[in-house]
C-alpha atoms as one frame of an Amber mdcrd trajectory, in Angstrom:
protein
  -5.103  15.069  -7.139  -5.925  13.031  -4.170  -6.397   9.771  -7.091  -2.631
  10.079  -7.854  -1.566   9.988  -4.241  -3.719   6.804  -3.869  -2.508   5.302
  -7.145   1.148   6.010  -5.671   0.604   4.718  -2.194  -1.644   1.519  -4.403
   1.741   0.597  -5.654   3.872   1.524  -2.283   1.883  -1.384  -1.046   2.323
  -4.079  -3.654   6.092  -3.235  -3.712   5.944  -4.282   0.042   4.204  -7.210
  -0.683   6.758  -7.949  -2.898   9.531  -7.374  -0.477   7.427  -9.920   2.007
   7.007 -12.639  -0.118  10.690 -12.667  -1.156  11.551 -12.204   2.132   9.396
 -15.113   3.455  11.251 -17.389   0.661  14.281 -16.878   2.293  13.060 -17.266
   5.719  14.278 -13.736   6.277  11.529 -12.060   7.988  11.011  -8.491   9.220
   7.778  -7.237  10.596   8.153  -3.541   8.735   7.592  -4.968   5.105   3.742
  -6.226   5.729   3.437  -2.982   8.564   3.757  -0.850   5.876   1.969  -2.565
   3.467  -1.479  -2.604   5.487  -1.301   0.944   5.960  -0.286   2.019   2.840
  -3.394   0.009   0.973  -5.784   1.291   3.893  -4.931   4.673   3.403  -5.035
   4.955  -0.325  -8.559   2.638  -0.234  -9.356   5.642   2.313  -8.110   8.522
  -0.173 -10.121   6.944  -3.259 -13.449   7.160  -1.445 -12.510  10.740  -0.575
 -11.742  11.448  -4.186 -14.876   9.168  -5.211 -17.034  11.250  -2.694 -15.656
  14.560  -3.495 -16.452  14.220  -7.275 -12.441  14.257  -8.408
């Protein structure tokens, strides 16, 4: 279970990334899209090596 809540927060992030680099072609910038970014990869990076330790 905890690998599909890390695969969904996996592509939370790379929509934000999206959202960033769009938004840095338009010289539109907002500090939430990369914000949320970082801690959306760092916490599903952290919930695959609980899965990966826990044997799911």
């Amino acid at each position: 279970m905890l690998i599909y809540v890390a695969m969904i927060l996996g592509a939370v992030s790379v929509v934000c990334i999206g959202l960033t680099a769009r938004r840095l072609a338009t010289d539109r910038f907002a500090l939430t899209p990369p914000l949320t970014a970082l801690c959306t990869a760092l916490l599903s990076v952290a919930l695959m090596l609980a899965a990966a330790y826990t044997g799911q």
